[in-house]
C-alpha positions as CSV (number, residue, x, y, z in Angstrom):
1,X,13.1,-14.7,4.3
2,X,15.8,-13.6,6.5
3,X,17.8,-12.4,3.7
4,X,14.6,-10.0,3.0
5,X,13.7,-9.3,6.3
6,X,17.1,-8.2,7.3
7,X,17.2,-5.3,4.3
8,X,16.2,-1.7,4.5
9,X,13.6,-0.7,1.9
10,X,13.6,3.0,0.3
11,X,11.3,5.0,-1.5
12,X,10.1,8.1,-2.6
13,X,8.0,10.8,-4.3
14,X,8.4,11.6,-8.3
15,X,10.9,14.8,-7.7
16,X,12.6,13.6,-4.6
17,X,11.7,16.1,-1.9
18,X,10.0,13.7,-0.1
19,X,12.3,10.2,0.6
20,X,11.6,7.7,3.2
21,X,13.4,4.0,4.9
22,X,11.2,0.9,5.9
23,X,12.8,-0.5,8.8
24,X,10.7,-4.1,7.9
25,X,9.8,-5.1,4.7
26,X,5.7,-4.9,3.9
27,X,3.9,-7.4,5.6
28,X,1.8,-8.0,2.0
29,X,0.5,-6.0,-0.8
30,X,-2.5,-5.8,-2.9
31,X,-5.0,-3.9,-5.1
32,X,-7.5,-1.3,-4.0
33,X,-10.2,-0.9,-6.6
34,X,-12.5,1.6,-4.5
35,X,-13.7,4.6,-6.3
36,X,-11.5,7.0,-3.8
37,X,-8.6,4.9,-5.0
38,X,-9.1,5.4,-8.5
39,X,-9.4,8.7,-7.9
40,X,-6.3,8.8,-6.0
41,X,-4.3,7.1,-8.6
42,X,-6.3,8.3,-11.5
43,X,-6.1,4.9,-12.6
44,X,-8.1,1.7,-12.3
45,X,-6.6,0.5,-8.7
46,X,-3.5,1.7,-6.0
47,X,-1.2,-1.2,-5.2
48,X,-0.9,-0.8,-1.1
49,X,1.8,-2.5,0.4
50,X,0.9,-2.7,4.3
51,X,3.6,-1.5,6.9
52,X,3.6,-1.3,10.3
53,X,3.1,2.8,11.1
54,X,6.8,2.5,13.1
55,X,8.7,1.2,10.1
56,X,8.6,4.2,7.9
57,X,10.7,6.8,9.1
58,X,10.7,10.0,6.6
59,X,14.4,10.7,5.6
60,X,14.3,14.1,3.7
61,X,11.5,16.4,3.1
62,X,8.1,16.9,5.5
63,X,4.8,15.2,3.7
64,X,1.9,17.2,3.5
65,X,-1.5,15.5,5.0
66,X,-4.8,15.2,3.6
67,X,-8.0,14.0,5.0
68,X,-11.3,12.4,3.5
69,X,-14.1,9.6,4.4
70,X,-13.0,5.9,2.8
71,X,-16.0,4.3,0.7
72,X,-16.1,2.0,3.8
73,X,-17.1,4.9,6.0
74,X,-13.8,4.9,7.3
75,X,-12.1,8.4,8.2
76,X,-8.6,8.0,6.7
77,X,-5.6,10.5,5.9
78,X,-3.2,10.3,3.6
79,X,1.0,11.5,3.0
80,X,2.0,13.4,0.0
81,X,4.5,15.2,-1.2
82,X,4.1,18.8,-0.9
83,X,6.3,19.9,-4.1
84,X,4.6,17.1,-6.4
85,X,1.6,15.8,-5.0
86,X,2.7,11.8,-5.0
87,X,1.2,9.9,-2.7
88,X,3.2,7.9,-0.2
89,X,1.3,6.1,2.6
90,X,-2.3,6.5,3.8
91,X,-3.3,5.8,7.6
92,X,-6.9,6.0,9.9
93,X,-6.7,7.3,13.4
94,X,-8.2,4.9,15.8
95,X,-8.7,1.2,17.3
96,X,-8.3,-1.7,15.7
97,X,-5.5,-3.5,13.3
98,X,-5.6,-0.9,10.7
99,X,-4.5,1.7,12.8
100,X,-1.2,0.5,13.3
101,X,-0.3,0.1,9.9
102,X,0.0,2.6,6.7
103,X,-1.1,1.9,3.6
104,X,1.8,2.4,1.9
105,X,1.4,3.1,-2.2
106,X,3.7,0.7,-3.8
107,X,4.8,2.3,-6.6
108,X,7.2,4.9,-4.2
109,X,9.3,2.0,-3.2
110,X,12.7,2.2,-5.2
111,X,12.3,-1.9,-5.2
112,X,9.0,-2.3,-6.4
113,X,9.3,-6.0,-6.8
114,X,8.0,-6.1,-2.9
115,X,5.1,-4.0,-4.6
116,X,4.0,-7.4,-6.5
117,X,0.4,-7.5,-5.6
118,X,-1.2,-11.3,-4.6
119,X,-5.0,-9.7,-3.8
120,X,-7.2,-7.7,-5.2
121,X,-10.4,-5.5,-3.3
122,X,-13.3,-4.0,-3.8
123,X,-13.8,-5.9,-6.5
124,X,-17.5,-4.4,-6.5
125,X,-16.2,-0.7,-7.5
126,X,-13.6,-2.6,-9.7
127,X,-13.6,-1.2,-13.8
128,X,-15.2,-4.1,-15.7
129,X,-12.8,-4.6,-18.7
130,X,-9.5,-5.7,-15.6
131,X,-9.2,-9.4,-15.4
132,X,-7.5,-10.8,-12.1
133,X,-4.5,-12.5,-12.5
134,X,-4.8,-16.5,-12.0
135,X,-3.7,-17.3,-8.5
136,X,-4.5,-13.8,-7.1
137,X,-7.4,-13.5,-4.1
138,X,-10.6,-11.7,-4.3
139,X,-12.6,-9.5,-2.2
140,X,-15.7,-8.1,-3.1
141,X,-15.5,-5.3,-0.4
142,X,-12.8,-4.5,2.6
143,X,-11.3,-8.2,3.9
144,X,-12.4,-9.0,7.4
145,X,-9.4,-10.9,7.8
146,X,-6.0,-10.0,6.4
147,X,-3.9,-13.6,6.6
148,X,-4.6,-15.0,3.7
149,X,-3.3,-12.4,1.7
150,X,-0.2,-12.2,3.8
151,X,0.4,-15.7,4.0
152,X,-0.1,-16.0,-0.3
153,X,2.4,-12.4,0.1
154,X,5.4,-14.3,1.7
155,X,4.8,-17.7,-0.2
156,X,5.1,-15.5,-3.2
157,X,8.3,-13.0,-2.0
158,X,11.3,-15.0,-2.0
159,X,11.2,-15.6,-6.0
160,X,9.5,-11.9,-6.9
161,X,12.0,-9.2,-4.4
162,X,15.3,-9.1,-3.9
């Protein structure tokens, strides 16, 4: 892990206006299968790799923000780029855990092997014909508690990243 740890992660929108540097690797990834995430990704789920909000630093371009209420009530706001409309990393004001950390959409890293989801939520919005992986977690709606999925994250990064 402190081979992993010790590397800077890059990413980036579609066109490259809008480029950014992880100063720590995510802390764990999953699935979203809300309905504002499959709306988002106009797709079936987002794969959201959690980062604490001081490890991404945006390297070239200025994302453009957009607000909106989260299924779980939740007022959130998300980065994009301006010139293509990718999404990068999604945030909520506030107390709490979640407010320190984006949301960052996995599939703007440039190694998207630490994008290798071990959980799946909102299983209750989720499209009926996706079938979990074996070995993945479930949640029915937003986790209460995040350690599982982390601690299944870093069991599982060593042999996925890198």
């Amino acid at each position: 892990m402190a081979e992993v740890a010790s590397r800077q992660l890059t990413g980036g929108c579609q066109c490259g206006a809008t480029r950014y540097a992880l100063a720590a690797p995510p802390l764990f990834a999953y699935c979203c299968h809300c309905a504002n995430c499959q709306r988002i990704t106009a797709s079936a789920f987002a794969i959201s790799c959690i980062v604490p909000k001081a490890a991404l630093v945006f390297t070239k371009g200025a994302p453009a923000r957009h607000e909106w209420t989260a299924d779980s009530g939740t007022p959130r706001y998300g980065f994009f780029c301006p010139d293509c409309g990718v999404r990068i990393a999604h945030g909520q004001e506030g107390d709490g855990p979640s407010a320190a950390m984006y949301s960052l959409r996995g599939g703007t890293l440039d190694d998207r092997g630490y994008a290798a989801p071990v959980a799946h939520i909102w299983m209750s919005s989720a499209v009926p014909w996706f079938a979990v992986p074996q070995g993945d977690l479930t949640f029915e709606a937003q986790p209460k508690d995040y350690a599982p999925i982390a601690a299944l994250y870093a069991a599982r990064l060593t042999g996925v990243a890198g």
